[in-house]
C-alpha positions in Angstrom: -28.8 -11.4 -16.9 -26.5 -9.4 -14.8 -27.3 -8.9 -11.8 -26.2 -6.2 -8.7 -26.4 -7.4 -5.2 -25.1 -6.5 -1.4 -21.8 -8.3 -0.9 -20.9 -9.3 2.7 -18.2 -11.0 4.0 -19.2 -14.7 2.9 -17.8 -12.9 -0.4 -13.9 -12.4 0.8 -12.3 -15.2 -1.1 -14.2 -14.2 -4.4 -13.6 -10.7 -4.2 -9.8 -11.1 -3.4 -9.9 -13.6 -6.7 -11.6 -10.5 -8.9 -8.8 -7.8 -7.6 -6.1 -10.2 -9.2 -7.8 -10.7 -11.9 -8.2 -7.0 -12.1 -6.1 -4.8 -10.4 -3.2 -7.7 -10.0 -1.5 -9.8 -7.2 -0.4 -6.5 -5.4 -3.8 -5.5 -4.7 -4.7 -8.4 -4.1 -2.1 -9.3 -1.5 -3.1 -5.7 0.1 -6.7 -6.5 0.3 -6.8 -9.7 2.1 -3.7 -8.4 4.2 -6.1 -5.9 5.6 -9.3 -7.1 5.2 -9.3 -8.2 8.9 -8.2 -4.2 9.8 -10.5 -3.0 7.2 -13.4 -4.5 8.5 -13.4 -5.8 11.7 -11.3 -3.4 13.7 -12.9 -0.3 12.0 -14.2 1.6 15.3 -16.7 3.5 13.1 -18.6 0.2 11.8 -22.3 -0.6 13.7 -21.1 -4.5 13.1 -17.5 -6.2 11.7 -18.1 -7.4 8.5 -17.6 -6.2 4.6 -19.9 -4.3 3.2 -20.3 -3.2 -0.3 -22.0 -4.0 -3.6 -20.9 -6.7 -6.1 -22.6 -7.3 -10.2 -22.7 -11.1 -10.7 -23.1 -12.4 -14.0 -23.9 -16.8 -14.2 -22.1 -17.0 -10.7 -18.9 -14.9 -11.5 -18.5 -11.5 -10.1 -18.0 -8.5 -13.1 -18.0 -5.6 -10.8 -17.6 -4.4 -7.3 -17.6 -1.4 -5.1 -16.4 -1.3 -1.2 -18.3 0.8 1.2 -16.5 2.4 3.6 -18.2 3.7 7.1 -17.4 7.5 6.9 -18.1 8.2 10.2 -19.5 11.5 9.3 -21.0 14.6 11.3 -23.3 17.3 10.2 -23.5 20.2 12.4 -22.1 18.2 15.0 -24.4 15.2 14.8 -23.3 11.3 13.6 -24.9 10.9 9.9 -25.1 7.8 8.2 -22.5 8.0 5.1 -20.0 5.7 3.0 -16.9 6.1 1.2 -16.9 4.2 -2.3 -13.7 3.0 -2.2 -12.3 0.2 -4.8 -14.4 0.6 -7.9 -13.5 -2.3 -10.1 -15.5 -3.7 -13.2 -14.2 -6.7 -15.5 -14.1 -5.2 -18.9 -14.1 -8.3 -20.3 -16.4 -10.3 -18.8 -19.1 -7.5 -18.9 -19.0 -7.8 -22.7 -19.2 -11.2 -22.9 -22.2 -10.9 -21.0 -23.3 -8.6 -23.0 -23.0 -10.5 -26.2 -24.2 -13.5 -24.6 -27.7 -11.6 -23.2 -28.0 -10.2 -26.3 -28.2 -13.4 -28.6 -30.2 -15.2 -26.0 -33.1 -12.1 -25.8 -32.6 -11.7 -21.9 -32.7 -8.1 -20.1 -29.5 -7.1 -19.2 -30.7 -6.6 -15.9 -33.2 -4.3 -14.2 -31.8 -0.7 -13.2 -28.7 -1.4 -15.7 -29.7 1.7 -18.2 -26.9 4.3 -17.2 -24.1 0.9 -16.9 -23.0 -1.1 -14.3 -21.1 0.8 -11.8 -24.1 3.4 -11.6 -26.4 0.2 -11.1 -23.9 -0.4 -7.9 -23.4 3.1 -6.2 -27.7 2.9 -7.0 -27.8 0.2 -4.8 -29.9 1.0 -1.0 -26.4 -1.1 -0.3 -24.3 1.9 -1.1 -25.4 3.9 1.5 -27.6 7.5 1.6 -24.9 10.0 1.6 -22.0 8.9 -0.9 -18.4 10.4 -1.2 -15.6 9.8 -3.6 -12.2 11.0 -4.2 -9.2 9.9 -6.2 -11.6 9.2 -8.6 -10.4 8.5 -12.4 -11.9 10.8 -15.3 -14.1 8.2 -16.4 -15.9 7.2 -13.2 -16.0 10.9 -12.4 -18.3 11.1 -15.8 -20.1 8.5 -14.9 -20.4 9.8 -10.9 -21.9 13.4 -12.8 -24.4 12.1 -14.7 -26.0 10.1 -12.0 -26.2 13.1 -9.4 -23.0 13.6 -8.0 -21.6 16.7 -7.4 -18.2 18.2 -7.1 -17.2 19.8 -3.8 -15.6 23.0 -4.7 -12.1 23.6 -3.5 -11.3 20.2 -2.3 -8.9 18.4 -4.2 -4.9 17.0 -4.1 -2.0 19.9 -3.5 2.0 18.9 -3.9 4.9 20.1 -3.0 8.6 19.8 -4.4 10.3 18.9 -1.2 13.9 17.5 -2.9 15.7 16.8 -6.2 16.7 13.3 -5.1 15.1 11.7 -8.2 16.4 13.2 -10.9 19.7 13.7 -10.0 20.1 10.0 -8.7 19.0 9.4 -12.2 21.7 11.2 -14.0 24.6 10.7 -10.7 23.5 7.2 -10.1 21.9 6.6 -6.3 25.1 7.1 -4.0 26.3 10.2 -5.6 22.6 11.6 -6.8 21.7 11.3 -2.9 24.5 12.8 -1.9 24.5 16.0 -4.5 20.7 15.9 -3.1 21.6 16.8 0.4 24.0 19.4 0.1 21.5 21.1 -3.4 18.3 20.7 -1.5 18.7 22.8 1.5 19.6 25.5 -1.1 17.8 25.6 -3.5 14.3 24.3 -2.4 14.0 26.2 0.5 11.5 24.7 2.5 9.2 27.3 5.5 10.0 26.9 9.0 7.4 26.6 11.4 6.8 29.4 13.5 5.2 27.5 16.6 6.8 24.5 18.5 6.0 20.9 16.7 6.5 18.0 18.4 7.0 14.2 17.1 4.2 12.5 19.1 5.1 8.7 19.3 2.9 7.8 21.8 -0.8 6.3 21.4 -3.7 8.5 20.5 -4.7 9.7 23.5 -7.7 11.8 25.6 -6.5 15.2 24.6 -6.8 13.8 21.2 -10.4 13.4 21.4 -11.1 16.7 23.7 -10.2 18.6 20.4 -12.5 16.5 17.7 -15.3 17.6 20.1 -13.8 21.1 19.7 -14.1 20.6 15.9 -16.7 18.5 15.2 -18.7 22.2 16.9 -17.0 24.0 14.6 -17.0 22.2 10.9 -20.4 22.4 9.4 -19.4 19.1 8.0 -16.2 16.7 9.5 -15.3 12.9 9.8 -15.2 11.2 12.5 -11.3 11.7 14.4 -11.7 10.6 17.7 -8.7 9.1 19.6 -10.0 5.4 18.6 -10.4 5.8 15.0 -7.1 7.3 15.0 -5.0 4.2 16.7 -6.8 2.0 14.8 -6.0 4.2 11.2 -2.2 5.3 12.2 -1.2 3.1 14.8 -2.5 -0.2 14.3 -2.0 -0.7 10.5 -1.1 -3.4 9.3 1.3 -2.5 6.3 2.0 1.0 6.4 4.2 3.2 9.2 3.1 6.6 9.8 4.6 9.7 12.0 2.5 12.0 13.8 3.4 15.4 14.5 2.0 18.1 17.1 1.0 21.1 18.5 0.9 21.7 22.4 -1.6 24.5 23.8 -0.7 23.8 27.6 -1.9 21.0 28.8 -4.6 20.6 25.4 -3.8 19.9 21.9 -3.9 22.7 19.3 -3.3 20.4 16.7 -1.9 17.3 14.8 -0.6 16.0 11.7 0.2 12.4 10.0 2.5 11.7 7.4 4.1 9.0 5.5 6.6 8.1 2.5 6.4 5.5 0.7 8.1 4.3 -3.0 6.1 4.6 -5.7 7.7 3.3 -9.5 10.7 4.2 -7.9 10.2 7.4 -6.3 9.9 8.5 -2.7 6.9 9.9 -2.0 5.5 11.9 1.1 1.6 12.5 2.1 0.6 14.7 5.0 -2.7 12.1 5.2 -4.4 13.8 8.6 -4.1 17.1 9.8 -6.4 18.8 12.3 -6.9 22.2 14.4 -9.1 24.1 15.4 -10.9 26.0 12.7 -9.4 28.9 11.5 -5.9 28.7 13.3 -3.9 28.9 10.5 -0.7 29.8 12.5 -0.5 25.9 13.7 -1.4 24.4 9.8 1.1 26.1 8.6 4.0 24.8 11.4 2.5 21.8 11.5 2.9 21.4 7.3 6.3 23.0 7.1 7.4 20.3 10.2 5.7 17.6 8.1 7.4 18.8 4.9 10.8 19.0 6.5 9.8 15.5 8.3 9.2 13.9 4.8 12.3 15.7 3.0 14.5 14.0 5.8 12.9 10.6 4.8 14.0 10.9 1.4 10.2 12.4 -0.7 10.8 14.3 -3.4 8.1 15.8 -3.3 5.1 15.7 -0.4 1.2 15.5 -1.5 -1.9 16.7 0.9 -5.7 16.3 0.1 -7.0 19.8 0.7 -10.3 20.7 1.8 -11.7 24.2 2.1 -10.7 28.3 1.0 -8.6 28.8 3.8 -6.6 25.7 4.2 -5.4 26.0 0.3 -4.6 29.7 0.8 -2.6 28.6 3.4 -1.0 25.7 1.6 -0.3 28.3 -1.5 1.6 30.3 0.9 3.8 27.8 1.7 4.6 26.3 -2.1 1.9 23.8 -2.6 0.1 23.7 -5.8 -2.5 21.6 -7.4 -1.4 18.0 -8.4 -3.0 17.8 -11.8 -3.8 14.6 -13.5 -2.1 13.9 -17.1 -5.0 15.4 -19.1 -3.9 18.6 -16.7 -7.1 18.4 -14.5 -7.5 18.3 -10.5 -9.2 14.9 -9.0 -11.8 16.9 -6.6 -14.0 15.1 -4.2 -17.4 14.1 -5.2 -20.5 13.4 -3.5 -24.2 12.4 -3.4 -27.3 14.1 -1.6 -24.7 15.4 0.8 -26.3 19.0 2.1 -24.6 21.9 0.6 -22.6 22.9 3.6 -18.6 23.2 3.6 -17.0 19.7 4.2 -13.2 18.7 5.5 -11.4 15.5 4.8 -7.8 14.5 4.5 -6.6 12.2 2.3 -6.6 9.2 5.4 -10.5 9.2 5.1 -11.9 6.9 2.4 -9.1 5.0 0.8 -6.4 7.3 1.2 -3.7 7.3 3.4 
């Protein structure tokens, strides 16, 4: 019988054994490098410690799902909620056990009938409010047809920021990079920001939280960004470096962004991960983005991605150039959630496991 179970973190050395059978030694590597970050330092968890749901089949484990504190606030108030993060299942092993519980007459489990990753995000484990993003086409199925519900206009945007890529592909690197920096400035004309933006270098500090409690009042539904979550997200990680851009309003913050590039098969790619202002001032998103985009262009992106939540933010991205970032069957990866009220919800792509 397969059965699904809360993991914990007696469970590490297991788990980090399934990733590499399943996702490789990369992920792997990635996990147990920050699985003291992930769940010990996290300011937003009650107790350090993993959390998260495992399917166990004669000792071995066949599935598993992390469950990430989402430090969430509705209409201003703390509300328990989790980020399914790391959806794995062993294809293989889950139909051996199938074959095997089928000739010896056993259930496959109790609560298995819709299969085994909806048996997990079931689980009282998972958490009462459940959200999900960068989710692939067939968990997003699966996601629907157990309750979840997509979050309209909330989804990935990108950008075109250089033609470094393809031109080091046909120059070769030395002289593709440099036809890059003399054809980029020209022909992908990137906006300038109209306010003052600042690189901010310095730890998150009490300014930084003086404007969450400014928009935790004014999101009907936010995540937690107080000056502590951020160090620990953009400061003290322990793999990736980010840059943080911002927005004076005298002696308060009007608002922030983070960044990063990073390779990916080859390519140099940018994410505006965090960004942050008061709602409705649209005037500092859109310097703080340009600055960002002009920030990642200089780091070598080709192109710069941003998880967008909410009508006004996308406008204002559209403004600027961005456009959806379609999957390969030409569809957007929205958010999705579970008995989450129907009220308008903002995230960046830093919650959850972005960033």
């Amino acid at each position: 019988m397969i059965s699904i179970r809360q993991a914990n973190e007696g469970d590490k050395a297991r788990l980090i054994a399934f990733y590499e059978r399943n996702a490789g030694a990369e992920a792997s590597e990635r996990m147990e490098r920050r699985w003291h970050w992930q769940w010990h330092l996290d300011p937003r968890l009650g107790e350090p410690g993993y959390r998260g749901v495992v399917a166990e089949w004669q000792g071995q484990i066949v599935g598993s799902v992390s469950c990430l504190p989402a430090g969430l606030y509705l209409r201003g108030q703390p509300t328990p909620a989790v980020w399914l993060a790391d959806v794995r299942i062993d294809w293989a092993l889950v139909r051996r056990a199938l074959r095997d519980i089928r000739s010896s007459g056993q259930g496959r489990g109790s609560g298995l009938s819709n299969g085994i990753a909806a048996a997990m995000f079931d689980h009282p484990a998972a958490g009462p409010i459940q959200l999900g993003k960068h989710i692939a086409e067939p968990m997003m199925a699966i996601g629907r047809r157990i309750g979840f519900a997509t979050v309209p206009e909330a989804a990935n945007h990108m950008r075109r920021t250089s033609f470094r890529w393809p031109l080091q592909k046909a120059l070769g690197r030395a002289l593709g990079g440099l036809a890059a920096a003399i054809a980029d400035p020209i022909v992908i004309r990137l906006p300038r920001p109209s306010l003052e933006v600042k690189p901010f270098e310095a730890a998150f500090d009490a300014r930084f939280d003086r404007l969450w409690e400014r928009a935790r009042a004014d999101y009907p539904a936010i995540t937690l960004r107080s000056a502590a979550v951020l160090n620990w997200h953009y400061r003290a990680h322990p793999d990736t470096a980010y840059r943080v851009l911002v927005v004076d309003d005298g002696p308060e913050l009007r608002g922030y962004a983070v960044s990063r590039v990073s390779a990916r098969k080859g390519r140099l790619i940018g994410r505006i991960v965090d960004l942050l202002v008061v709602r409705g001032d649209v005037e500092a998103v859109e310097s703080l983005v340009a600055a960002a985009l002009r920030q990642c262009r200089g780091e070598g992106a080709e192109r710069t991605d941003i998880f967008a939540t909410g009508a006004d933010l996308i406008a204002a991205l559209s403004r600027i150039g961005f456009k959806p970032r379609l999957t390969k069957t030409k569809k957007v990866q929205p958010l999705l959630c579970r008995r989450l009220p129907d009220v308008p919800i903002y995230v960046t792509a830093g919650d959850g496991d972005g960033g």
